[in-house]
N, C-alpha and C positions, 0 to 999 in steps of 0.2 A: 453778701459783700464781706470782704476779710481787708483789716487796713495791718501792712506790716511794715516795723520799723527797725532800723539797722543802723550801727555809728560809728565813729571812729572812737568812742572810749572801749569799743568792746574785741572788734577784730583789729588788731594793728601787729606791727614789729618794729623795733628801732634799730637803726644801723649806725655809730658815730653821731648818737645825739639827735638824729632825723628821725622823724613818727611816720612810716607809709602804713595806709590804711588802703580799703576796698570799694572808698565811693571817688569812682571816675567821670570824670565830664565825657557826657560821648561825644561833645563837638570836638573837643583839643585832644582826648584819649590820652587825657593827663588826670594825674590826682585834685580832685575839688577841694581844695583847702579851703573854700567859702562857706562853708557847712560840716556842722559838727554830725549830724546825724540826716536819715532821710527815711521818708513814710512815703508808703505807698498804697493808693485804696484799688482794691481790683474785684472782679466776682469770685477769683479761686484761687488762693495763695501757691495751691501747688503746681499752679501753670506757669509760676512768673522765674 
């Protein structure tokens, strides 16, 4: 098992003041601004 974690203090840009970052809601296909970070547990990290 491999657990992997990703967030918004690490990959972002700011444009005018606004933080976009890389974790998207796949229902809305909008930025998750509900979460700072996200983990993931999988059998093989380099599948995902």
């Amino acid at each position: 098992m491999s657990l992997v974690t990703s967030g918004t203090y690490q990959r972002f840009y700011e444009v005018d003041g606004v933080r976009y970052h890389h974790i998207i809601n796949s229902e809305l296909l909008a930025l998750w601004q509900k979460y700072q970070s996200v983990s993931i547990l999988c059998p093989d990290s380099g599948s995902i």
